[in-house]
DOGUDO-640902 format. One line per 3 residues: number of its first residue (from 1); their letters; for each residue z, x, y of C-alpha. Coordinates in nm, 3 decimals, always signed. Example, Ala and Ser with C-alpha at 12.3 -4.5 7.8 and 13.67 -1.06 7.14 Angstrom:
<recs>
1> as> +0.780 +1.230 -0.450  +0.714 +1.367 -0.106
</recs>
This chain:
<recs>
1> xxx> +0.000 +0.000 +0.000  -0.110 +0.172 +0.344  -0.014 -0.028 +0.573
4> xxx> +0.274 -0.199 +0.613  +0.263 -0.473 +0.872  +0.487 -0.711 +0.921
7> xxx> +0.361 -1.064 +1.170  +0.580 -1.306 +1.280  +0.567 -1.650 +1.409
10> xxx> +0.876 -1.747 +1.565  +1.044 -2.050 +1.723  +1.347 -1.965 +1.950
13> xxx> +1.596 -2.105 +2.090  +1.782 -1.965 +2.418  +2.099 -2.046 +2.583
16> xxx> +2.241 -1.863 +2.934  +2.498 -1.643 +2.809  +2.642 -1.539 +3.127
19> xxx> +2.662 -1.878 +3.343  +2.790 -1.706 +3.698  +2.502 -1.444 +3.707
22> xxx> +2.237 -1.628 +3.493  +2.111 -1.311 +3.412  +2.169 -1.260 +2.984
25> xxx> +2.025 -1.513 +2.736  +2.117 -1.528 +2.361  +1.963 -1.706 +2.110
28> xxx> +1.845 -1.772 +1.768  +1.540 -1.791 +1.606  +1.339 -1.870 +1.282
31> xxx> +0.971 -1.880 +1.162  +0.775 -1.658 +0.896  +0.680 -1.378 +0.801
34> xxx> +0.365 -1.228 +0.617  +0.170 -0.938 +0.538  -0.148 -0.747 +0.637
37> xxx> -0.269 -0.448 +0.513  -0.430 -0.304 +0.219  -0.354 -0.584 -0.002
40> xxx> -0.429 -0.846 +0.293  -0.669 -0.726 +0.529  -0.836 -1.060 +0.655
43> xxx> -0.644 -1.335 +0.622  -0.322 -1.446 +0.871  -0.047 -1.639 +0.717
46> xxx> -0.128 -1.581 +0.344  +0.200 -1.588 +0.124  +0.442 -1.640 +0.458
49> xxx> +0.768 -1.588 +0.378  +1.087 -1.625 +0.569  +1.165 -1.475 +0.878
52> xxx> +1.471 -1.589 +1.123  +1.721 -1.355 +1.329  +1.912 -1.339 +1.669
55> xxx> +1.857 -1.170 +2.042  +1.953 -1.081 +2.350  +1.784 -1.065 +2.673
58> xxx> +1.916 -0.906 +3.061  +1.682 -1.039 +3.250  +1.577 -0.814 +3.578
61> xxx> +1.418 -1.109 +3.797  +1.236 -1.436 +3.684  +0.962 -1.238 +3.572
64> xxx> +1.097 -0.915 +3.365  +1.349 -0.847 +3.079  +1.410 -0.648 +2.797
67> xxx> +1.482 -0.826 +2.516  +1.658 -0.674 +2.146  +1.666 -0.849 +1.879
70> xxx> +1.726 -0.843 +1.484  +1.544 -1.011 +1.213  +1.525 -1.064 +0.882
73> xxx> +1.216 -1.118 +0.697  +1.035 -1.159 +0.357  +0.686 -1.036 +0.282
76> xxx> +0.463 -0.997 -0.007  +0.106 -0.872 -0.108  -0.159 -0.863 -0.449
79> xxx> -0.439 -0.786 -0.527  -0.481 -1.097 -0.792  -0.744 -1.315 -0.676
82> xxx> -0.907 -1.126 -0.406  -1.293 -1.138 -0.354  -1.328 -0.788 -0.321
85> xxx> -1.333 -0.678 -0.688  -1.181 -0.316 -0.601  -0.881 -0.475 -0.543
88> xxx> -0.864 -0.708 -0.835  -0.916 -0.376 -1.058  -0.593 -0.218 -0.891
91> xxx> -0.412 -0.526 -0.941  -0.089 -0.436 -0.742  +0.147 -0.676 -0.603
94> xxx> +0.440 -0.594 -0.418  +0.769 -0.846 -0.257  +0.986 -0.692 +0.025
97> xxx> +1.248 -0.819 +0.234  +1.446 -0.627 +0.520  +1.546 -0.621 +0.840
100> xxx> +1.385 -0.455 +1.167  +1.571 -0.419 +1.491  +1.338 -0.367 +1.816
103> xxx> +1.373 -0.314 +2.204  +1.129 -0.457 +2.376  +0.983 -0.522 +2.746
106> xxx> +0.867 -0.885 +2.814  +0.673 -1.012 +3.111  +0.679 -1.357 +3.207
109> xxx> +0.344 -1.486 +3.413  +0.491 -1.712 +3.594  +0.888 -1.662 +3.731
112> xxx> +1.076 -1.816 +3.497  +1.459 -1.927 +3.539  +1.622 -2.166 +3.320
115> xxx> +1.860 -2.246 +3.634  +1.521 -2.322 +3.881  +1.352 -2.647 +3.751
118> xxx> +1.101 -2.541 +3.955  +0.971 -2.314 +3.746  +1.037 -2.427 +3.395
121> xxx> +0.753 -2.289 +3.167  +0.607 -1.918 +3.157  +0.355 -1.750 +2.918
124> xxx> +0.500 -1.437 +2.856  +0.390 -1.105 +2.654  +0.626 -0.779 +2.557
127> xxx> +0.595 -0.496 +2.370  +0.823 -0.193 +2.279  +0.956 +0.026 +1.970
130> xxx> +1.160 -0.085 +1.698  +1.298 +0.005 +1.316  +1.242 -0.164 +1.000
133> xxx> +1.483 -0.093 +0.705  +1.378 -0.300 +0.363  +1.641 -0.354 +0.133
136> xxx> +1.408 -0.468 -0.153  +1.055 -0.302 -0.211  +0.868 -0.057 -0.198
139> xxx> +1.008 +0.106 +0.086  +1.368 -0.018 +0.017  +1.640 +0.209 +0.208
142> xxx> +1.390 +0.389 +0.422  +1.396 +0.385 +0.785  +1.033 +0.309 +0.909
145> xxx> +0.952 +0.322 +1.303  +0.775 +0.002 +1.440  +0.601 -0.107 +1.725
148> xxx> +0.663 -0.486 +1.849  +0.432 -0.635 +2.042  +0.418 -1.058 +2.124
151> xxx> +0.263 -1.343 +2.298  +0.457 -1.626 +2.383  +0.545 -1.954 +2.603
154> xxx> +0.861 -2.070 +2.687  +0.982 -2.407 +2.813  +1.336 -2.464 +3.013
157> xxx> +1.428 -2.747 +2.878  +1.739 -2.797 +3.130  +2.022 -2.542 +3.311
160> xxx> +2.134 -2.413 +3.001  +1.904 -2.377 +2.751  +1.573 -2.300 +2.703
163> xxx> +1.291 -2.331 +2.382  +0.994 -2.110 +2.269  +0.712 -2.069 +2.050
166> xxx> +0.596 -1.644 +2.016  +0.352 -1.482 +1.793  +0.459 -1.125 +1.728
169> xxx> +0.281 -0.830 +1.486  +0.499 -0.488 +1.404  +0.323 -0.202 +1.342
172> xxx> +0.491 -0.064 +1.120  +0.435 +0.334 +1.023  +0.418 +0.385 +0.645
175> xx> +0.225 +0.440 +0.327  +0.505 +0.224 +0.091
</recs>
């Protein structure tokens, strides 16, 4: 297995964690996990697993963070019915699950307070560096450097708390 990537689809949820300065956010989050790579080189969301976690976020100004978080996922890969008849002679398969940890820099489009109703809803990408450790796998109890990068929307739904939808790919730096 070459590559190792690891794309998420998440759902969040965000509530202000510090209500005088309305400048932290903390939330949870779920969604699913899957695999691209040697086994999977075309096709998004085959064999999604789960993927669900929790973050923080200091927000600078309405319109730039930086956001850690930590997830755990589930992926797998094989070669067993592929079109590409290569693969189907390997005949690998592979199931991992792990966490990765990653500090990233998000961007909102449009300013975006939870506390100003004025603004509630902002597209918003980030990007950053990260670590993924698998417990089962391949790969299990390695330490494999990541990059995070995601698109997203969020929606301020009132003063306190907040809801998202964000599609995010790790790049993730290993042959296992």
């Amino acid at each position: 297995m070459k590559k190792f990537g690891c794309i998420f689809l998440l759902l969040g949820i965000l509530w202000t964690y510090l209500p005088a300065q309305r400048k932290a956010d903390v939330g949870l989050f779920a969604g699913t996990a899957w695999y691209m790579g040697d086994m999977n080189p075309k096709i998004p969301f085959l064999s999604p697993g789960p993927a669900f976690g929790a973050l923080f976020a200091y927000n600078f100004n309405p319109r730039y963070a930086v956001k850690t978080q930590v997830t755990f996922f589930q992926v797998s890969g094989k070669d067993a019915g592929s079109a590409d008849p290569f693969r189907t002679l390997r005949n690998q398969s592979f199931s991992s699950s792990g966490f990765d940890a990653s500090a990233v820099f998000e961007m909102n489009f449009h300013a975006f307070k939870l506390v100003d109703r004025a603004h509630p809803i902002s597209p918003y990408i980030n990007g950053g560096i990260g670590i993924c450790y698998p417990v089962s796998g391949p790969a299990s109890g390695s330490f494999i450097p990541s990059l995070p990068f995601a698109v997203g929307i969020k929606v301020g739904i009132n003063r306190r708390t907040g809801i998202g939808i964000e599609y995010a790919c790790r790049k993730l730096f290993s042959d296992n």
